[in-house]
TORGUVO-902161 format. One record per residue: residue number from 1; x, y, z of N, C-alpha, C in turn. Coordinates in pm, whole numbers, plus 50000, padded with zeros to 5 digits. Each point is the difference from the previous one (the first is absolute). Example, Ala and Ser with C-alpha at 12.3 -4.5 7.8 and 13.67 -1.06 7.14 Angstrom:
REM residues 2
1,51319,49431,50780,49911,50119,50000,50090,50120,50000 $
2,49965,50105,49928,50082,50119,50006,49923,50109,50073 $
//
This chain:
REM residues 315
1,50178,45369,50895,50112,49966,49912,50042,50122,49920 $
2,50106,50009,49990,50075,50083,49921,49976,49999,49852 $
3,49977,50122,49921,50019,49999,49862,50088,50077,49924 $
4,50079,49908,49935,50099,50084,49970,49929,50096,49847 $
5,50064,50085,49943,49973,50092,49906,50120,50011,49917 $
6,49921,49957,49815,50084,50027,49909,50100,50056,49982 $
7,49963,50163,49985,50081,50124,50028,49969,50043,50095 $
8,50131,50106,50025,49991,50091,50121,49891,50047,50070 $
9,49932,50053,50112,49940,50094,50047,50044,50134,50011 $
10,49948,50096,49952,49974,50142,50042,49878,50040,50063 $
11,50034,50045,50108,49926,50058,50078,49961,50152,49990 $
12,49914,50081,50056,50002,50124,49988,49866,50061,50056 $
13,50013,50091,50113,49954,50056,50086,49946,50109,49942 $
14,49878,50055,49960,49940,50101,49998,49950,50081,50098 $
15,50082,50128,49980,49940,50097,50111,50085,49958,50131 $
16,50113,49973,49974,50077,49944,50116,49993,50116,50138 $
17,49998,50124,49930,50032,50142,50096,49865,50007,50072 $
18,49927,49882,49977,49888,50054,50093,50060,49909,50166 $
19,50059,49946,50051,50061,49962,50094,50071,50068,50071 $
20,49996,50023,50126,50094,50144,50078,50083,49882,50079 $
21,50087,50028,50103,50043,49948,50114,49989,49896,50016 $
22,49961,49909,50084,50063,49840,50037,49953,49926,49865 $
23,49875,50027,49944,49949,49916,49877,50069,50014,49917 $
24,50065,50157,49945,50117,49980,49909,50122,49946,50066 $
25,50049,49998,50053,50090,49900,50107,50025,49846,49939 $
26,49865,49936,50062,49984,49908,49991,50033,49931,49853 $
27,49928,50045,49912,50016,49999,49839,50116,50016,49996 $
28,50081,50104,50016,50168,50006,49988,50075,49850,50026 $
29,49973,49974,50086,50063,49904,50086,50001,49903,49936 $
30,49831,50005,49950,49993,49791,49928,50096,50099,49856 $
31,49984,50022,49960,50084,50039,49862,50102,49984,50006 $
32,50108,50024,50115,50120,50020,50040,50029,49836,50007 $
33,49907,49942,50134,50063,49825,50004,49957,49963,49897 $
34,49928,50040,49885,49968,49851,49905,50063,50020,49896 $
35,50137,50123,49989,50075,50044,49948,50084,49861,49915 $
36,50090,50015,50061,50093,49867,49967,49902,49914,49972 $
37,49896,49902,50049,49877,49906,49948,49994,49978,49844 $
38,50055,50099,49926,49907,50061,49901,50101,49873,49890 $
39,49973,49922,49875,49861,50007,49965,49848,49936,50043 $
40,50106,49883,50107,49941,49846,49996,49907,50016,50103 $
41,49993,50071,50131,49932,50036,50088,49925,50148,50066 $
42,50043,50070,49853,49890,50136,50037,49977,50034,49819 $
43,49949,50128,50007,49960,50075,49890,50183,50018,49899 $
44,50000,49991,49895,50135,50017,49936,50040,50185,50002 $
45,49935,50069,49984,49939,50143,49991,49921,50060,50079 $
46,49989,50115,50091,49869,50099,50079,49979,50119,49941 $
47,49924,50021,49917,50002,50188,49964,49862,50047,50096 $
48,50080,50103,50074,49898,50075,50139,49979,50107,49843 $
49,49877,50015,50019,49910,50081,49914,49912,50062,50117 $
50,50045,50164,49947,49988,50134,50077,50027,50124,49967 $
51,49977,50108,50097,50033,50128,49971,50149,50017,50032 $
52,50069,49940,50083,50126,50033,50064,50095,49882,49963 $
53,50161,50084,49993,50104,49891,49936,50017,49927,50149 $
54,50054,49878,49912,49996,49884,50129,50018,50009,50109 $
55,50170,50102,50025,50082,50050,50126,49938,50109,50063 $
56,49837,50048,49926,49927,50110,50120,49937,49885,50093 $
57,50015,49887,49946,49926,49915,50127,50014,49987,50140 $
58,50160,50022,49977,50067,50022,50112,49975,50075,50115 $
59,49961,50173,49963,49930,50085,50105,49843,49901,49989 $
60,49965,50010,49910,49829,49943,50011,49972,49893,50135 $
61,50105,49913,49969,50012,49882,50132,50054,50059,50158 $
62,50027,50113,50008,50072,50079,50120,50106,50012,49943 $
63,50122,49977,49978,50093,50014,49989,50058,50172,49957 $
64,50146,50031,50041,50025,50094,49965,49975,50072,49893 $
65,49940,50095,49925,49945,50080,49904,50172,50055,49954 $
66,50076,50021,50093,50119,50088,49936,50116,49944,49973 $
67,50011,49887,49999,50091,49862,49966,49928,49916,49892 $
68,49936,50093,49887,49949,49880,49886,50099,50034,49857 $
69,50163,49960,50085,50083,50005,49880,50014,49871,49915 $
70,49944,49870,50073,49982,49845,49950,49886,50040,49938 $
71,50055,49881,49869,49905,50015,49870,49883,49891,50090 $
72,50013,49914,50099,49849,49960,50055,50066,50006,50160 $
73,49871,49972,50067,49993,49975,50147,50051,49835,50046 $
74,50070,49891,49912,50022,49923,49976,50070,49942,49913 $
75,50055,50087,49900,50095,49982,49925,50008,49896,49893 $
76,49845,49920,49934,49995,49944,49888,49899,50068,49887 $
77,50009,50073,50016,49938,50097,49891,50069,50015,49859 $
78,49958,49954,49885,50104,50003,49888,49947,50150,49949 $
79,49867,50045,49969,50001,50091,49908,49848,50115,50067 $
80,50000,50135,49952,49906,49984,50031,49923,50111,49895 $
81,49871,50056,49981,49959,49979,49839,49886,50088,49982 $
82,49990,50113,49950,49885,50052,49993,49918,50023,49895 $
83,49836,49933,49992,49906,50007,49902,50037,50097,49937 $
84,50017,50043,49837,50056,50089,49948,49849,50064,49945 $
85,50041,50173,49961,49881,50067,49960,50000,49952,49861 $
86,49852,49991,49962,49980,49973,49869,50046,50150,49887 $
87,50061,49966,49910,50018,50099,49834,49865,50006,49975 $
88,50006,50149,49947,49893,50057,49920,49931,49863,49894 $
89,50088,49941,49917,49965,49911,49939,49952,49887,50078 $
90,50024,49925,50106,49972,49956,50083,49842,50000,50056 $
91,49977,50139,50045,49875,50029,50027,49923,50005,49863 $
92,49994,50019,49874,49930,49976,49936,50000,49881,49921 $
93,50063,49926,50003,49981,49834,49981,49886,49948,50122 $
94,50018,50063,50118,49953,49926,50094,49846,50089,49993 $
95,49976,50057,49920,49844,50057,49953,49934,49968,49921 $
96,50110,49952,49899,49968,49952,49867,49916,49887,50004 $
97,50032,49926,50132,49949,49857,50033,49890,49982,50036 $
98,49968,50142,50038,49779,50011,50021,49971,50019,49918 $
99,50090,50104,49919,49904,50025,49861,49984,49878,49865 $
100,50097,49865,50006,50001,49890,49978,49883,49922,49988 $
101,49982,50021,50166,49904,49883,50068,49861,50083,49953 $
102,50008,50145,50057,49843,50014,49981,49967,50121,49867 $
103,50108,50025,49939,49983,50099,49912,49988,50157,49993 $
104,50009,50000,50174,49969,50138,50022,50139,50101,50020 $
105,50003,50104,49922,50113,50049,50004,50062,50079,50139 $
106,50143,49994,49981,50041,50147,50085,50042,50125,49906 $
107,49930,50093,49974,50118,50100,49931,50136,50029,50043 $
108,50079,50049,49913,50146,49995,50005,50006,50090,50097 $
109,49904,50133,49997,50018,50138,50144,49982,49889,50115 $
110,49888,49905,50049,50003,49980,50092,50138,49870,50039 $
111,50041,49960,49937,50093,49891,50103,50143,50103,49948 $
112,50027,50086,49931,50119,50125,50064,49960,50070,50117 $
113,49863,49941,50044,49987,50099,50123,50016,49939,50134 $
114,49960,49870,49968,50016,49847,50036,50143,50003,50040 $
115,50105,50015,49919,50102,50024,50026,50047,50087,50120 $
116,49980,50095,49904,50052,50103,50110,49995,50017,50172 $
117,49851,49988,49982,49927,50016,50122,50115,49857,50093 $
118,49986,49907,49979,50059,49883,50040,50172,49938,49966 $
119,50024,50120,49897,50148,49923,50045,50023,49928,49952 $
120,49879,49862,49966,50066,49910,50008,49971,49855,50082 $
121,49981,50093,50140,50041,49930,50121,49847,49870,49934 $
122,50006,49849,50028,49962,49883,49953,49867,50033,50067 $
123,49948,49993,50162,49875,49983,50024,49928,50139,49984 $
124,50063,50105,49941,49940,50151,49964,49949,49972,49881 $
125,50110,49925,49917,49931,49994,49823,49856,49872,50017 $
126,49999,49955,50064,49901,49865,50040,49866,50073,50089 $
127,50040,50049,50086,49894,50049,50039,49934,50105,49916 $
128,50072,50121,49932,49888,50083,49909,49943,49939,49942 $
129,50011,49860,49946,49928,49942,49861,49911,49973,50055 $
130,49965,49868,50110,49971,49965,50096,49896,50038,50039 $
131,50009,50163,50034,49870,50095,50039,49926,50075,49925 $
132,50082,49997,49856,49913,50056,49919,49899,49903,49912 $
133,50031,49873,49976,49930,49889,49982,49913,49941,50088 $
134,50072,50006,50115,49850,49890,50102,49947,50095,50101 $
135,50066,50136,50018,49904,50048,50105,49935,50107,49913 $
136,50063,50075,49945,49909,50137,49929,49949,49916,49869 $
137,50026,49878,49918,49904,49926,49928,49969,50084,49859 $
138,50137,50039,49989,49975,50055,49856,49978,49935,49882 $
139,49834,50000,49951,50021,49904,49865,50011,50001,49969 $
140,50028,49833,49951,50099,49924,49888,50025,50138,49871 $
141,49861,50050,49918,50021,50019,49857,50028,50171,50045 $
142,50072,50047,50106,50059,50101,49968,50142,50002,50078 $
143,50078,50079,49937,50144,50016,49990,50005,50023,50167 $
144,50127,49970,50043,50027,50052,50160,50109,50138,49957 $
145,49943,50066,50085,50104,50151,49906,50062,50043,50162 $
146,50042,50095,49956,50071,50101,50135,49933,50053,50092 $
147,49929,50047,49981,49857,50026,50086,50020,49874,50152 $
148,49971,49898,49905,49911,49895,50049,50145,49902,50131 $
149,50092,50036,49930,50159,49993,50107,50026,50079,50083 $
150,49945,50162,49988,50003,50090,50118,49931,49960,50092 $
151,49876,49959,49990,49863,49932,50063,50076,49893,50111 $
152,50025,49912,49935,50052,49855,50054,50140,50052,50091 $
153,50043,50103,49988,50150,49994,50076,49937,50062,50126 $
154,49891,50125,49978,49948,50035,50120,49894,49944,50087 $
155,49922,49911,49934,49930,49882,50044,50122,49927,50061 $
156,50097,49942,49950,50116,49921,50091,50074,50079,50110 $
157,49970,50150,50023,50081,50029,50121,49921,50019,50053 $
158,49851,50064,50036,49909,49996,50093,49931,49922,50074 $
159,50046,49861,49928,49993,49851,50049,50094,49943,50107 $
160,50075,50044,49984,50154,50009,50058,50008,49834,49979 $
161,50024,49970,49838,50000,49810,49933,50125,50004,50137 $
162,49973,49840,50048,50092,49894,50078,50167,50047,49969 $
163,49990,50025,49889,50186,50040,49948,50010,50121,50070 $
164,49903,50101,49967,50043,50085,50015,49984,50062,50150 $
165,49938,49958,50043,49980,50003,50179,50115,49959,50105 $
166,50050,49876,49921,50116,49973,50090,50125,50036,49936 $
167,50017,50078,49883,50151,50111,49938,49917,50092,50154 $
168,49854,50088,49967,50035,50112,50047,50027,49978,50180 $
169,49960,49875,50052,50044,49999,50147,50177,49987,49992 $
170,50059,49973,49938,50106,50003,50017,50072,50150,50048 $
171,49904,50073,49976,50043,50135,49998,50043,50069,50129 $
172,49994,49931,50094,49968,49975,50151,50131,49980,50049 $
173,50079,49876,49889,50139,49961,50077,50087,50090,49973 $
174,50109,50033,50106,50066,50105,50009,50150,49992,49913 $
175,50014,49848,49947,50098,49983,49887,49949,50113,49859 $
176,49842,49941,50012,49958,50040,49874,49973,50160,49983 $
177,49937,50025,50123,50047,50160,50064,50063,50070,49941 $
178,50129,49977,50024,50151,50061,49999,50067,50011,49902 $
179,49893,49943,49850,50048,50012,49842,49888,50085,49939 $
180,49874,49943,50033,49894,50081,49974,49929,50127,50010 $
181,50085,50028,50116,49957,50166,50095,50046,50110,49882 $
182,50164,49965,50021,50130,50064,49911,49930,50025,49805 $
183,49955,49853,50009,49936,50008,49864,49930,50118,49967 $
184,49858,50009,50098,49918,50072,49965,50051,50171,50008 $
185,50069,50022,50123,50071,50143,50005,50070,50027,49923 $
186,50051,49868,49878,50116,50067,49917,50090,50045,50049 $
187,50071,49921,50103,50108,50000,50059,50102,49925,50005 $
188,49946,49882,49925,50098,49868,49973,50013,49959,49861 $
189,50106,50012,49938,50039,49991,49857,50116,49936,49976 $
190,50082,49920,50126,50113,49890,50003,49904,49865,49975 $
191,50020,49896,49907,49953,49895,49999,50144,49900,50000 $
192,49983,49991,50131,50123,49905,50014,49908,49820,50043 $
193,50100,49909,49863,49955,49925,49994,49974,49859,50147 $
194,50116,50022,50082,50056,49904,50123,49950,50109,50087 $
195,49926,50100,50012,49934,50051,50123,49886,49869,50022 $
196,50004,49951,50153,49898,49891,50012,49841,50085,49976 $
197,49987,50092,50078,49904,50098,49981,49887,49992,49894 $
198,50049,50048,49891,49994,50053,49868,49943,49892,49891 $
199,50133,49856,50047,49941,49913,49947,49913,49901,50048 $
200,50023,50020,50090,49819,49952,50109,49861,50067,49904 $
201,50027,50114,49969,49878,50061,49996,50005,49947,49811 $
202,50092,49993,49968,50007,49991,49844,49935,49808,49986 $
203,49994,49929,50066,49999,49847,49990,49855,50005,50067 $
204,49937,50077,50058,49863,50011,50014,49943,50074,49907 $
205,50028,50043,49864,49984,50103,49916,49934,50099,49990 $
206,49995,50036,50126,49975,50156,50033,50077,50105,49897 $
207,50119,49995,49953,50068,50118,49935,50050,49918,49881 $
208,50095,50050,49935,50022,49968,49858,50146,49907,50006 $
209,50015,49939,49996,50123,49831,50009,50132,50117,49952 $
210,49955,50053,49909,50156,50089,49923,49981,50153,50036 $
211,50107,50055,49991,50006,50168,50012,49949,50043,49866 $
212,49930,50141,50029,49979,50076,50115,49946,49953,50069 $
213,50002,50028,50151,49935,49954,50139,49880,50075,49968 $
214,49884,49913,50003,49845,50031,49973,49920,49905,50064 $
215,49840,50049,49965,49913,49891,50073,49993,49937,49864 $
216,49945,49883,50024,50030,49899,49879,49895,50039,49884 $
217,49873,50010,50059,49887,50070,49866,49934,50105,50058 $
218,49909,50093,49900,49892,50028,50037,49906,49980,50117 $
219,49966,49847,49968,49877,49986,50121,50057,49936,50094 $
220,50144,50008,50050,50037,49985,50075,50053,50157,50146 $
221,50016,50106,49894,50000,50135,50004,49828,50037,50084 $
222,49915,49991,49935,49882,50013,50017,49970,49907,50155 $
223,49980,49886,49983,49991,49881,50124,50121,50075,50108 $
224,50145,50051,50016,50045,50057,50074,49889,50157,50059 $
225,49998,50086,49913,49949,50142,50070,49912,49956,50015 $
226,49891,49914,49978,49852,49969,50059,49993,49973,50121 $
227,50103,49873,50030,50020,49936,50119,50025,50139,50165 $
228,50119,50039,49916,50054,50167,50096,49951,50080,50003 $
229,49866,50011,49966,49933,50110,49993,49880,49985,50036 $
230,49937,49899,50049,49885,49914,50019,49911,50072,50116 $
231,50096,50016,50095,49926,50080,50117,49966,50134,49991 $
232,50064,50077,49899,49948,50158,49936,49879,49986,49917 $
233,49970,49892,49908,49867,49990,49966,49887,50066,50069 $
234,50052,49892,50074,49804,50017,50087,49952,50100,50119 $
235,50110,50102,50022,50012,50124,50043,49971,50102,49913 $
236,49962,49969,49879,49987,50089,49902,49867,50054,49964 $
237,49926,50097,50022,49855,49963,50015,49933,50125,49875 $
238,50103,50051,49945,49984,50102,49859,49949,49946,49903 $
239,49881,50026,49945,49932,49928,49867,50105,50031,49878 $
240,50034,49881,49958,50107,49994,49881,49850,50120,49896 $
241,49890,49986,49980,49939,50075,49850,50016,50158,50029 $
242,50069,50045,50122,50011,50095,50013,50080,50081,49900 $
243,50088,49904,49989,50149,50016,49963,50045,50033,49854 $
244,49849,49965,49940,49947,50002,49791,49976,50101,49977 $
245,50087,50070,49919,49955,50107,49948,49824,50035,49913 $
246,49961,50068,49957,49887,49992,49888,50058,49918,49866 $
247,50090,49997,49969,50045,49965,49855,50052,49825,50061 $
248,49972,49949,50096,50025,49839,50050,50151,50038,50044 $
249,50086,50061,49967,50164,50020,50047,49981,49983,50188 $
250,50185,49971,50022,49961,49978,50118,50049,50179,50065 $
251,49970,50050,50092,50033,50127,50067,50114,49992,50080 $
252,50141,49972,49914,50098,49976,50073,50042,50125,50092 $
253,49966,50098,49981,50070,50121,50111,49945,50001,50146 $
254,49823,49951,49984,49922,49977,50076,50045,49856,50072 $
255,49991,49922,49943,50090,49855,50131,50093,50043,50043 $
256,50195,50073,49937,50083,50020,50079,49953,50111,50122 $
257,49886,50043,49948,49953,50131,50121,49911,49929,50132 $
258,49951,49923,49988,49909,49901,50075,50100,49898,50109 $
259,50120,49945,49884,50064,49939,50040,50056,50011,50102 $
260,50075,50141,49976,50111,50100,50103,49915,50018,50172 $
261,49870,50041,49950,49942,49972,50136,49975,49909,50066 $
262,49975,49900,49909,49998,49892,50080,50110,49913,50061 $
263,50135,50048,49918,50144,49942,50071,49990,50100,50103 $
264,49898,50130,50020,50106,50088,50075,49923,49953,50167 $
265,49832,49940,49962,49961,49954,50147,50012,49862,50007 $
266,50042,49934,49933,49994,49859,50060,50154,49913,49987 $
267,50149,50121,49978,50087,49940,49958,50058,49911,50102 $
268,49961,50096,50126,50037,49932,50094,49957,49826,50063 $
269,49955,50006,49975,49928,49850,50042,49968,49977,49889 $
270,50027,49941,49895,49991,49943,49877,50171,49933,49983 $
271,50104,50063,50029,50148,49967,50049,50075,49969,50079 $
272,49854,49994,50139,50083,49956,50067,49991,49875,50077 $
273,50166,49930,49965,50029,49877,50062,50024,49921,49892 $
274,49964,50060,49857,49998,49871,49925,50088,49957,49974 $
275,50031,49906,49896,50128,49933,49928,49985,50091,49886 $
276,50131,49974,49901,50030,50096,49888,49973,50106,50070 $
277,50116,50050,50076,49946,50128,50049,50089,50109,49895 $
278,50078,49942,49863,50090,50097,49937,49908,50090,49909 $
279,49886,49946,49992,49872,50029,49887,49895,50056,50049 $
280,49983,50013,50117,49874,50056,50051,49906,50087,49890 $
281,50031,50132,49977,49938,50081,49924,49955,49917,49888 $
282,50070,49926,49911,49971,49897,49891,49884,49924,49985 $
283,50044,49927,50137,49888,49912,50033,49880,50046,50012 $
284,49983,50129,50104,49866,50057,50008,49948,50076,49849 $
285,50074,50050,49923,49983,50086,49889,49890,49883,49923 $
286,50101,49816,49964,49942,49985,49927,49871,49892,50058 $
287,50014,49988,50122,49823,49961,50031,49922,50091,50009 $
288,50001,50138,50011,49915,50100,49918,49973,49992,49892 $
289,50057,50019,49885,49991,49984,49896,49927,49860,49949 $
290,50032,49894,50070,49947,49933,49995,49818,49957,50005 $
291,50009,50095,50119,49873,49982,50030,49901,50092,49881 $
292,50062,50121,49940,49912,50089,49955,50041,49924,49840 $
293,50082,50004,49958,50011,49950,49834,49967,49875,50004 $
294,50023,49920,50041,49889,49879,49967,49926,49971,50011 $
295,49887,50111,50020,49858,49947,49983,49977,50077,49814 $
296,50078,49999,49961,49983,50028,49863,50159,49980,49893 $
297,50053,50018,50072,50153,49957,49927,50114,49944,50092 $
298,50105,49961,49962,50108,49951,50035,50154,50079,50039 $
299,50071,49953,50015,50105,50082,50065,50147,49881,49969 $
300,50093,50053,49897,50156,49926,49964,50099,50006,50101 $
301,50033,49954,50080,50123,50032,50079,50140,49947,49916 $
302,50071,50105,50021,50154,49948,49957,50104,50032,50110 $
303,50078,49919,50083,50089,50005,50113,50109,50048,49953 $
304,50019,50161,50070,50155,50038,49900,50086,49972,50077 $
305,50085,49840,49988,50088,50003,50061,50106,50070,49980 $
306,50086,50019,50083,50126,50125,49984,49914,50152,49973 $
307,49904,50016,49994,49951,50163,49977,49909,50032,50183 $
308,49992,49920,50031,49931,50079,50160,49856,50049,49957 $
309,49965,49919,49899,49853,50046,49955,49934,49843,49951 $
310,49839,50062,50019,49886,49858,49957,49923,50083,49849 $
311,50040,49958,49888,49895,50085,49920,49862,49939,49962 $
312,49915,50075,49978,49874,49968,50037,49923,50028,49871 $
313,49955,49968,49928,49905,49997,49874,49881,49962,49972 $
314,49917,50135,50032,49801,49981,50050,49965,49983,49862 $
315,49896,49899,49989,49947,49944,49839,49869,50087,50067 $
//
């Protein structure tokens, strides 16, 4: 027997983009006939909750990739809506609420760093807290400081957290390619809003929703060159303590000198065939660097878009 319902139904699909081809199909389809149905015999409302706006469904299901000038693949789509980054104030209300519950503070350095580092972006500000509370277990009766947020952001990319594993496979698709490459060479400094491209990559929040054309944070910067640089790692077989001066400094004349040789025998096959092929040198520079400064410090990337340069800032 049938039951009817007070109010409306809303429905809503989480993770809808995990469906490729006939399964997203299929889903299309019942959405499409139970269209008209609506209120008395389907859902009154569907919000597909995902990385991609509704009308990328369209290539996702097969369909043409270069005909996604319809706002859907079906044409009842009213709106479509993206989780917004949290305000500085924002993120510290939303800290305030541990230190509430359990009394334990954040200093003001660490959630401006909180900030920074993140943007913003909702499961970045959630996850630092996240890891600095339940996995590194900082106790209750001392302050969580800056320190203790550098910790947790690099604990969260060597993990490669669920979020951030499937941003960095995206890195793969050749939409996302073709904004990202340009990015990093500092070669692309048009942020045109109706490029499908661009805003593909901006609605997966890979880069920054508004101009300037950027990557959206920090550890999103970081989670990119890690990812592209991954296979220069472990070719790397130079003891980073080499690299310490007597006074703990690092021997920067000595790495670019180390370095140079080592782009000069292995450039060849370290470049070749890959993707991002506009960055090569980049890429290899900074999984070197990689490999030797972080076994004791860190490394800032800033993407100069429009300058044809990556600047690089060894802590």
């Amino acid at each position: 027997m049938g039951t009817s319902l007070p109010r409306p139904l809303v429905l809503f699909f989480d993770e809808i983009d995990a469906l490729l081809g006939q399964s997203l199909i299929s889903v299309l389809r019942q959405l499409r006939a139970g269209f008209n149905e609506r209120p008395t015999a389907f859902p009154a409302s569907v919000a597909l909750c995902g990385l991609r706006d509704v009308r990328d469904y369209k290539a996702a299901s097969g369909g043409d990739p270069d005909r996604l000038g319809t706002a859907s693949p079906f044409n009842i789509k009213l709106k479509s809506l993206r989780l917004g980054d949290f305000t500085p104030d924002e993120v510290h209300e939303l800290y305030t609420q541990h230190t509430t519950e359990t009394g334990q503070q954040f200093t003001s350095g660490a959630i401006d760093r909180a900030v920074e580092l993140t943007a913003g972006q909702p499961w970045l500000v959630n996850a630092l807290a996240q890891e600095i509370v339940e996995e590194i277990e900082v106790p209750t009766p001392e302050p969580i400081t800056i320190e203790h947020v550098e910790q947790a952001k690099e604990r969260l990319i060597l993990a490669r957290a669920t979020h951030l594993d499937s941003l960095a496979a995206k890195l793969a698709e050749p939409r996302v390619r073709q904004v990202v490459e340009p990015v990093l060479a500092g070669t692309l400094d048009q942020f045109d809003p109706y490029n499908d491209d661009i805003q593909y990559v901006a609605d997966l929040g890979l880069i920054a929703p508004k101009p300037p054309l950027r990557i959206a944070n920090p550890i999103y910067r970081e989670v990119i060159a890690r990812v592209l640089a991954a296979n220069v790692e472990f070719k790397i077989v130079a003891d980073p303590h080499s690299f310490v001066r007597g006074d703990g400094r690092l021997d920067l004349d000595l790495l670019l000198h180390e370095f140079a040789a080592f782009w000069r025998e292995h450039a060849e096959v370290l470049t070749a065939g890959i993707a991002y092929h506009e960055v090569p040198p980049q890429r290899v520079l900074m999984g070197y660097l990689q490999r030797i400064v972080n076994d004791g410090g860190y490394v800032d990337r800033e993407y100069g878009t429009g300058r044809g340069r990556i600047d690089l800032l060894i802590h």
